[in-house]
Backbone as CSV, one residue per row, in Angstrom:
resi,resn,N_x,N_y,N_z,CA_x,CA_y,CA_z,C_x,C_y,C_z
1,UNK,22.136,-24.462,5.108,20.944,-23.619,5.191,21.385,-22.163,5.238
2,UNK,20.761,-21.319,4.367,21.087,-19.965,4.374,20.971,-18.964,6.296
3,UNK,21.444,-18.222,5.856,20.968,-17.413,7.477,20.212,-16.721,7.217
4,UNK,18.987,-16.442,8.365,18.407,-15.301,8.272,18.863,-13.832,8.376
5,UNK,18.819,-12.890,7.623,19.389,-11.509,7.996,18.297,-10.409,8.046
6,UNK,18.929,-9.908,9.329,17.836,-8.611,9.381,18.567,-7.600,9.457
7,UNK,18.591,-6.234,8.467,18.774,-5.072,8.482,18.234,-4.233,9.460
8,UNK,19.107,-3.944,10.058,18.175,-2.829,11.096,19.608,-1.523,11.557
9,UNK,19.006,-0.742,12.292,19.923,0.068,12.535,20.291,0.583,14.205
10,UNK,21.224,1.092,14.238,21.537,1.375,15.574,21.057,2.587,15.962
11,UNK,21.127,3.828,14.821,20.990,5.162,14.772,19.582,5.489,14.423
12,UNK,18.710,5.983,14.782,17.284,6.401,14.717,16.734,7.277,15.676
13,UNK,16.150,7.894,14.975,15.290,9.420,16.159,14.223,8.762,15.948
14,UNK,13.671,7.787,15.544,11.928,7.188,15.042,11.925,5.951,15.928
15,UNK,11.110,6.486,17.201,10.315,5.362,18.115,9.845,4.573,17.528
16,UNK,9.067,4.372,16.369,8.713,3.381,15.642,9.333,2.938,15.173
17,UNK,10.418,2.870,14.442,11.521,2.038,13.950,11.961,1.086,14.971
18,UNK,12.449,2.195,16.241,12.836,0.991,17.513,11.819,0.153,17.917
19,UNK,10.788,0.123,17.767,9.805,-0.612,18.326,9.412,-1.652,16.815
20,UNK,9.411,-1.351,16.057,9.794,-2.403,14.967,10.649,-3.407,14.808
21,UNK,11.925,-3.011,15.292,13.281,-3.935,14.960,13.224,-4.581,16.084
22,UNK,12.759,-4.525,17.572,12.983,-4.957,19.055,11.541,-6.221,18.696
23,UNK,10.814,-5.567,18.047,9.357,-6.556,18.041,9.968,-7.907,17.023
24,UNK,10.837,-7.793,15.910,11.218,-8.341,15.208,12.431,-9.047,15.453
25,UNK,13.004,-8.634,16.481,14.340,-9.481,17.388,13.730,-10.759,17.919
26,UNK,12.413,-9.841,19.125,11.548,-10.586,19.725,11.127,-12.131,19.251
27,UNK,10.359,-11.939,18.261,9.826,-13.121,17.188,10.494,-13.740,16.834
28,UNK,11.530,-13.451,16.245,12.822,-14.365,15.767,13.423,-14.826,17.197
29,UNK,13.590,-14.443,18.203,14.205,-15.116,19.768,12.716,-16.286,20.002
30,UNK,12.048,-16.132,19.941,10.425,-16.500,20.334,10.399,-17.711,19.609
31,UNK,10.591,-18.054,18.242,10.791,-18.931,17.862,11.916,-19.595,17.442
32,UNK,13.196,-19.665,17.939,14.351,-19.849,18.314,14.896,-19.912,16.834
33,UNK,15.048,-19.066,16.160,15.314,-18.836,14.411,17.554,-18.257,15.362
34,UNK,17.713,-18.276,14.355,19.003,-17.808,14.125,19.131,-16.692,13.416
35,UNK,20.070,-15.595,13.524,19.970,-14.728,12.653,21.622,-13.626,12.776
36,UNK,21.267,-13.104,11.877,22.922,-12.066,11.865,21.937,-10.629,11.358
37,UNK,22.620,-9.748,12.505,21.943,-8.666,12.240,22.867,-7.746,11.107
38,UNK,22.651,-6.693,10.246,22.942,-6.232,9.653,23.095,-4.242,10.009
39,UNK,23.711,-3.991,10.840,23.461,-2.577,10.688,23.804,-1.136,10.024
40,UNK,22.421,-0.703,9.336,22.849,-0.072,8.385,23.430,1.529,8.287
41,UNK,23.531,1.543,9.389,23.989,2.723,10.288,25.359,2.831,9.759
42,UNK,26.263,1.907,10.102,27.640,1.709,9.933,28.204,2.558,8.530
43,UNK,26.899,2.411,7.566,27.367,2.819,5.851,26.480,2.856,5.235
44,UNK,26.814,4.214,4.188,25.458,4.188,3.443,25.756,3.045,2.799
45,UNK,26.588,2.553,2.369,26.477,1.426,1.424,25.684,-0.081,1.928
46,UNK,25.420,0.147,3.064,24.652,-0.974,4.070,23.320,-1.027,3.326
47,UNK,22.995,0.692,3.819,21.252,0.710,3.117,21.154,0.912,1.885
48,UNK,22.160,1.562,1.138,21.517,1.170,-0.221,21.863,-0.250,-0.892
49,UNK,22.539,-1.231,-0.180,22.766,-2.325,-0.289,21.390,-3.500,0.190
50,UNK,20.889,-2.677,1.174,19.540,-3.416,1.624,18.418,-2.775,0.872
51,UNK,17.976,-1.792,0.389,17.156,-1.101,-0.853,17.199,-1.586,-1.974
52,UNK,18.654,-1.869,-2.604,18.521,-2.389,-3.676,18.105,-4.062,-3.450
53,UNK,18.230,-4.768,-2.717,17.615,-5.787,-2.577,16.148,-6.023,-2.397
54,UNK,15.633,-4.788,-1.569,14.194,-4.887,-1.143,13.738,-4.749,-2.577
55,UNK,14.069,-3.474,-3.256,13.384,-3.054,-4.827,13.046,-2.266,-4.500
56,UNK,12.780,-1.111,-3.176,12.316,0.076,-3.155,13.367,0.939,-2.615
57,UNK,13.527,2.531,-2.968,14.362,3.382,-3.053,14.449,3.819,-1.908
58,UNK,13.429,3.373,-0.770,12.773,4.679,0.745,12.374,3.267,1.479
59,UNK,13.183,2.057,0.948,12.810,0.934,2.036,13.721,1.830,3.529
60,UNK,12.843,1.278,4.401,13.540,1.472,6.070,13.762,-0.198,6.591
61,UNK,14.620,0.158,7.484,14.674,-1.039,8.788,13.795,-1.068,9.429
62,UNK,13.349,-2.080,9.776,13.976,-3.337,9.521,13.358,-4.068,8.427
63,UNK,14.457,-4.913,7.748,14.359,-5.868,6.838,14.666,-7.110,6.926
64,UNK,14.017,-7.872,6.395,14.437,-9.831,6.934,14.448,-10.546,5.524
65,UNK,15.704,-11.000,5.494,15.818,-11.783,4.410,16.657,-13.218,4.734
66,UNK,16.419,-14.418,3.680,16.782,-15.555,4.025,18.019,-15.982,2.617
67,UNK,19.576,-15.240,3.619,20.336,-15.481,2.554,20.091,-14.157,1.592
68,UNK,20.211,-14.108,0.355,20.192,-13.212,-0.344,18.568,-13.164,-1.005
69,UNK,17.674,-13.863,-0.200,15.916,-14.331,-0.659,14.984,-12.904,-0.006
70,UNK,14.654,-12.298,-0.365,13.874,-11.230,0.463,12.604,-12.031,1.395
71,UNK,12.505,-11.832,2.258,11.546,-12.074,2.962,10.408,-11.856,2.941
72,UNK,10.530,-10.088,3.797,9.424,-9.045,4.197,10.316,-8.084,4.901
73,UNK,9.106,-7.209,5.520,9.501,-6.538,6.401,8.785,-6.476,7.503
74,UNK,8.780,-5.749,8.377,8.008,-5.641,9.951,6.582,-6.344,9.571
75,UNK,5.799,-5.867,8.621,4.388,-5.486,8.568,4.182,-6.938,7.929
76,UNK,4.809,-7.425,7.631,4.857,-8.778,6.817,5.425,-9.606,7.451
77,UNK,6.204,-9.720,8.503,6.685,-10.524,9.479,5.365,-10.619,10.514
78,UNK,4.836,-9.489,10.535,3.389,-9.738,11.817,2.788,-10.347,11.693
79,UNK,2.500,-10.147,10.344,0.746,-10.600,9.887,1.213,-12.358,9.710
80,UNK,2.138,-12.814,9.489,2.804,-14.004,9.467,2.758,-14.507,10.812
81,UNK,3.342,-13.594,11.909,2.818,-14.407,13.212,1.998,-14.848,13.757
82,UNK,0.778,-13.552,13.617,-0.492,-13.924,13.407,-1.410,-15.336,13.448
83,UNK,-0.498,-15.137,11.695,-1.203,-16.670,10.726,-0.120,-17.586,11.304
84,UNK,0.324,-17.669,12.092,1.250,-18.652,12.966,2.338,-19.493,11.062
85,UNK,2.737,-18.345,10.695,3.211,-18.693,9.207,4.859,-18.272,9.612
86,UNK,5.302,-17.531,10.751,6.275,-17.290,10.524,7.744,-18.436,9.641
87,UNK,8.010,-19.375,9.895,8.433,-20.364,9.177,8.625,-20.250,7.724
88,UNK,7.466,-20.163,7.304,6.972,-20.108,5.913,7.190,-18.474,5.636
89,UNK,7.003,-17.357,6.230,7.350,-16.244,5.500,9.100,-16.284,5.858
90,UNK,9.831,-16.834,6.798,11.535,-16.884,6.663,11.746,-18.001,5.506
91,UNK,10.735,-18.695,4.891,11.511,-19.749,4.044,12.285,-20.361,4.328
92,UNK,11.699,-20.980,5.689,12.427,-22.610,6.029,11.821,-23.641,5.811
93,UNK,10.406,-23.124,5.873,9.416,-24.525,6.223,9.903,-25.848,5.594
94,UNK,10.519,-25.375,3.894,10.969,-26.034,3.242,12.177,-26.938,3.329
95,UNK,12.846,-26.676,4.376,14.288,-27.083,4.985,13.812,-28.123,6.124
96,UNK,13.339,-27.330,6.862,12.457,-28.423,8.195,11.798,-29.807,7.357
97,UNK,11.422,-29.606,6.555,10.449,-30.810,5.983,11.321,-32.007,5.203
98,UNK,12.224,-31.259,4.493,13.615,-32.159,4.176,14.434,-32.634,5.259
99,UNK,14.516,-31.978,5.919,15.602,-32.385,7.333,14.652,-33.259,7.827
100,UNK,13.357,-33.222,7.998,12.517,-34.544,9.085,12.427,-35.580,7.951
101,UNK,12.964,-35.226,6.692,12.515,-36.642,5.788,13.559,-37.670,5.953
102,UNK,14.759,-36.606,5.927,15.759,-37.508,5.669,16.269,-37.747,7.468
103,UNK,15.683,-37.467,8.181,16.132,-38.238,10.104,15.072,-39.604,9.779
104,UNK,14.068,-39.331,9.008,13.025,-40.461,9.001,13.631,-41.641,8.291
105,UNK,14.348,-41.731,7.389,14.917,-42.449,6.750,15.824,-43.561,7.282
């Protein structure tokens, strides 16, 4: 199974960013997901390594992707909690459902 990765950063003057990436730790701890953080602080080559994946030039952290699969981001991770979808916006649901087929077996 791929890992989840979230881009985020260490370095930020934007309260909202920190309160983005901590809300998005949160959720992923909340529903006991696994994950490897990515920080893009370390190098520019981090974030334009996570930009060119998102597809936008002025993407920010945090970012969540499954493996090299884009996810979302903050605003798309919420609205997923919400809809109690988180699962389905990390793109596991699909893994969980194979893994209970084949314990059923």
């Amino acid at each position: 199974m791929a890992a989840i990765r979230v881009y985020y950063t260490s370095v930020t003057g934007s309260r909202e960013v920190k309160q983005r990436q901590s809300e998005v730790l949160r959720i992923l701890d909340g529903n006991r997901m696994k994950y490897q953080l990515v920080d893009v602080s370390l190098s520019e080559s981090l974030l334009q390594e996570m930009r060119d994946k998102v597809g936008k030039a002025d993407a920010v952290p945090p970012q969540i992707f499954n493996g090299d699969e884009y996810c979302g981001d903050f605003e798309m991770l919420y609205e997923a909690t919400e809809n109690e979808e988180v699962k389905k916006f990390l793109k596991v649901a699909a893994v969980d459902r194979v893994a209970k087929n084949v314990a059923t077996i």
